[in-house]
C-alpha positions as CSV (number, residue, x, y, z in Angstrom):
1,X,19.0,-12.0,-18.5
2,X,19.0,-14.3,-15.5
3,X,16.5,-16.5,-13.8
4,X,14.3,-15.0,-11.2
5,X,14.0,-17.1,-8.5
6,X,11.0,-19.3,-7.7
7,X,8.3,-18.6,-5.5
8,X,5.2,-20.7,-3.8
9,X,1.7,-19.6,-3.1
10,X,3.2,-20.3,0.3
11,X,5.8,-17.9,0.1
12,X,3.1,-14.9,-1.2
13,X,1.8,-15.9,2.4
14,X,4.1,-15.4,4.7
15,X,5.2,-12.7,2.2
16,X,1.8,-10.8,3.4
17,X,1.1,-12.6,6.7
18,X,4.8,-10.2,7.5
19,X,3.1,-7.2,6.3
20,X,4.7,-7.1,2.8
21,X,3.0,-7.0,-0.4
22,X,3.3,-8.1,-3.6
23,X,1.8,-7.0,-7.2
24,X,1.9,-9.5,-10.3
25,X,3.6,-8.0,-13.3
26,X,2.6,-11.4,-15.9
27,X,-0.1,-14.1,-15.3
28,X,-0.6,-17.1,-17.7
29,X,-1.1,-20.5,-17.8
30,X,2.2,-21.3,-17.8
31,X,3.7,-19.2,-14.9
32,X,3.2,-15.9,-12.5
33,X,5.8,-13.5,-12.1
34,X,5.1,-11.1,-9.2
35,X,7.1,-8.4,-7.4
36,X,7.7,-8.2,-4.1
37,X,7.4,-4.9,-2.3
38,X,7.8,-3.9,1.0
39,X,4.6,-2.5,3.0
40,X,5.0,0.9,1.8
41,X,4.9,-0.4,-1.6
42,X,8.5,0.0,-2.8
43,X,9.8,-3.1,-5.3
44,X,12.3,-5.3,-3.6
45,X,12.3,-8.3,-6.1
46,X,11.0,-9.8,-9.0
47,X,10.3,-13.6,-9.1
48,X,8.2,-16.1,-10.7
49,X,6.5,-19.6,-10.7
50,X,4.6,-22.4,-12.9
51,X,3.0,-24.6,-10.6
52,X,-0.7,-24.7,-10.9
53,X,-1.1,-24.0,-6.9
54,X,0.6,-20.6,-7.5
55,X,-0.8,-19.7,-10.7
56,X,-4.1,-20.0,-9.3
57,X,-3.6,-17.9,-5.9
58,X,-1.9,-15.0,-7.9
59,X,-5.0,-14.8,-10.0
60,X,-7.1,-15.1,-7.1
61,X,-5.7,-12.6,-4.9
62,X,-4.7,-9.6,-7.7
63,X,-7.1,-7.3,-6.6
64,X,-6.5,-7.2,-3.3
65,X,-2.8,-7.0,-3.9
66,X,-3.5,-4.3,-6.1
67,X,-5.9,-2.7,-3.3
68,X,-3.5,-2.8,-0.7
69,X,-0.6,-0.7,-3.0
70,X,-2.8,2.1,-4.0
């Protein structure tokens, strides 16, 4: 399988401040992985990052990521 490419809490930002929205499939210590969707919801990627800046604004922002693809 290949690498997914590496996202910032930065780029789950602008990913949302553009209207998009994103769900996290796998949240540990040691990395997020998160899909990207467009804003009606349909998966465009799949990508993932370790730093501790990320890891925390995934976990901090699930539910409303979650909220906004119901």
């Amino acid at each position: 399988m290949g690498e997914r490419p590496a996202i910032s809490a930065e780029d789950l930002e602008r990913w949302t401040d553009n209207g998009a929205q994103w769900r996290p499939l796998e949240v540990t210590d040691e990395r997020a992985v998160v899909e990207l969707c467009t804003c009606y919801g349909e998966p465009v990627d799949v990508v993932e990052g370790g730093t501790p800046a990320l890891i925390a604004y995934v976990r901090e922002h699930a539910d409303e990521s979650r909220a906004d693809l119901s």
